[in-house]
N, C-alpha and C positions, 0 to 999 in steps of 0.2 A: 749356666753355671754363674754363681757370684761374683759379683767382682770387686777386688781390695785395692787398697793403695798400700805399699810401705817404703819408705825410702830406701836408696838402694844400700846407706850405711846398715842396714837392719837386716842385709842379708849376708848369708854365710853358704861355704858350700853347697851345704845338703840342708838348711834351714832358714826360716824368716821368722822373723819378729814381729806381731801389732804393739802399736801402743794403747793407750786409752780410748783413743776416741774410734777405730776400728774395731776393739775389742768387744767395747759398749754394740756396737751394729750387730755384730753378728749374734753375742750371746741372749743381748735383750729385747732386740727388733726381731730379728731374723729368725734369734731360739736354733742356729746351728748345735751339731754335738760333736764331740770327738769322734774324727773316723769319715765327717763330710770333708768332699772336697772342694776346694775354690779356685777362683784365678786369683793372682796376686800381680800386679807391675806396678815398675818402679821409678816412672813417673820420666826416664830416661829413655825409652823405648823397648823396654823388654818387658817382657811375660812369661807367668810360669802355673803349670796346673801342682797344684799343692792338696794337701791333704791335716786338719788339724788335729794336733797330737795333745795339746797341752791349754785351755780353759782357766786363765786366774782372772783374780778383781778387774785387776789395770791392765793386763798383759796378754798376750796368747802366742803358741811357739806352733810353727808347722814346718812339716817336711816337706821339702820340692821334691817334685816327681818326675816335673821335666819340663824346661822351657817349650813355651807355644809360639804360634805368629796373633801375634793381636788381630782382633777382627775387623778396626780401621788402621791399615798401613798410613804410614806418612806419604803425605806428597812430596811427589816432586819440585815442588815450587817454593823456593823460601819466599813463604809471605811473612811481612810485617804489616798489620796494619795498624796505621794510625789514627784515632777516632776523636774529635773533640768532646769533651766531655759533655755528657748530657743529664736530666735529674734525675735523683731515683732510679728508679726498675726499669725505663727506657735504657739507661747504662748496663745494666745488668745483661738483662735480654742480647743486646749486641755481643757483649761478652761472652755471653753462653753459645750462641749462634757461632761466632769467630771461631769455636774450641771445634765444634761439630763439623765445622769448613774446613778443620785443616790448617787455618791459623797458625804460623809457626811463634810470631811474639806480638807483646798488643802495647799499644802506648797512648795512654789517658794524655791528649795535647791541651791547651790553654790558647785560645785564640780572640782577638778581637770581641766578638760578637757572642763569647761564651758567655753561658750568662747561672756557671755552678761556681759557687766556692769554696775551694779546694779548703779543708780544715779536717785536723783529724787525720792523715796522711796513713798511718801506720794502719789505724782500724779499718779504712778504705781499703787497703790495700791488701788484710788481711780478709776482708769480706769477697774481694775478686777473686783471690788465691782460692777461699772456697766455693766458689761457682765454677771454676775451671777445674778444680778438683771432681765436683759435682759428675759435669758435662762430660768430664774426659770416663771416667766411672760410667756413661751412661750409654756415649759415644763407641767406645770401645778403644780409643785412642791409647798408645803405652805410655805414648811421651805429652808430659804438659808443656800445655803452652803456656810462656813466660811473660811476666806485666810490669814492666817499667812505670816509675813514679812519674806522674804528671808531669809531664814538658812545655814549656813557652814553644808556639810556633816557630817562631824563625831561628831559635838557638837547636830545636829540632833540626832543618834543614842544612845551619852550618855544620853538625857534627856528624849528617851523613851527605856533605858535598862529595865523596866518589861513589855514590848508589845510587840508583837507578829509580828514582822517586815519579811517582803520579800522583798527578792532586785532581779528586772528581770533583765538576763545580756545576753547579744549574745554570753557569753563562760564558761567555767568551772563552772555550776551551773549541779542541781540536776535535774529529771523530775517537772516536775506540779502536775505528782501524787501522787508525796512523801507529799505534805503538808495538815498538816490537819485539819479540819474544826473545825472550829472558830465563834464566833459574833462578834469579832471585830478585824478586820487589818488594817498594815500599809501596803502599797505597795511603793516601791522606783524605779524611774525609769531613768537611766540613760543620759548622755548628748550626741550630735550629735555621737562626736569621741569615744564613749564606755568607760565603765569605766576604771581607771586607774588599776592597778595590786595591788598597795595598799592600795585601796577606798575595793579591795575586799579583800581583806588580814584583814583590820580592820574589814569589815562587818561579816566576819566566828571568829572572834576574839570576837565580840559581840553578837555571837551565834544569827545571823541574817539568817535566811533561804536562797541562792540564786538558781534560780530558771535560766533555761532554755528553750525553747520552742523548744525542738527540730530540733537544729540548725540554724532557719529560722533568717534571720537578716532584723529586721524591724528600719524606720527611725526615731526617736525619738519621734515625734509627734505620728505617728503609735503606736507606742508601749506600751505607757503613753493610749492612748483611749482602744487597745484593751485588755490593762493588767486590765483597770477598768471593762469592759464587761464579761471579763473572770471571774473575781472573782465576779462579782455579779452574773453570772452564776452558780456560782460555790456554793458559800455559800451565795446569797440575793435572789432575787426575780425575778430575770433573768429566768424562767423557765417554 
């Protein structure tokens, strides 16, 4: 079955609403007709099997039939992960990956050794929004995962000093199996060139967990996907 997105202000009892740019999918990609059914959620964690009644220019009206369970539950695990920013479609990719994880929020950071410049904020921002929308759409996920506007690293860590933070590094970190289980993490992951010596000097300063993999030196993108797998292996529903 299809699957739509619409905010949840667009739903009513016994109806939903598309706007433009869902409506555009279904009638001139997809060529649905009045009378197919779809799945509709609303980006909050619900889902519903609907049926379309109503086909205009901009618009389209359907009647729910009856909430479903989405076909990826949420984990158990509040993850946030933090990702330095990287160029292009490297960023992307991690994005899309973090949605299909289970990801519960993502935060574009600013570090040392970054080497993107942030410009154009709103359009970035709105370009993530639709890769997560994409993902979740493809994933099965109801609820989106949420994207905060690029952060400076250590004004990062001051504003979550009461949470439970790990920062994975290619060096002078602990094992994986020192840390312990949790329902809710931050995880931090470093930029191409590794982190700075006093990105980690503050992070043990902020009683920040940092973590090692056993020497293994993965590339930034890599690391960011597989440090989210990890921990939902570890502590969600990876199992």
């Amino acid at each position: 079955m299809r699957r739509f997105f619409a905010p949840a202000e667009n739903f009513r009892p016994t109806r939903v609403s598309f706007g433009m740019d869902e409506t555009r999918h279904l009638r001139d990609v997809l060529r649905l007709e009045i009378g197919d059914e779809v799945s509709v959620f609303d980006g909050e964690g619900r889902e519903f099997r609907c049926r379309l009644r109503e086909i205009n220019k901009k618009s389209a009206e359907l009647e729910i039939i009856e909430e479903t369970v989405s076909a990826s539950p949420e984990s158990s695990l509040d993850l946030t992960l933090a990702v330095t920013m990287l160029k292009g479609e490297k960023f992307d990719l991690v994005i899309q990956k973090a949605v299909e994880l289970g990801v519960t929020r993502f935060v574009p950071l600013i570090t040392m050794r970054c080497n993107v410049k942030f410009k154009d904020s709103q359009k970035r921002l709105e370009r993530w929004r639709k890769i997560i929308l994409e993902a979740s759409k493809q994933s099965g996920r109801a609820k989106l995962m949420s994207i905060a506007e690029p952060v400076e690293f250590k004004q990062f860590l001051i504003d979550r000093a009461s949470e439970d933070c790990v920062l994975f590094s290619e060096r002078g970190g602990r094992r994986f199996s020192t840390m312990k289980k949790a329902k809710k993490i931050t995880a931090l992951v470093g930029p191409e060139g590794g982190w700075d010596n006093s990105e980690l000097d503050f992070a043990e300063a902020n009683r920040v967990l940092v973590v090692t993999l056993g020497g293994r030196v993965l590339r930034a993108e890599t690391a960011a996907i597989a440090m989210a797998a990890i921990l939902q292996y570890r502590f969600g529903d990876l199992n």
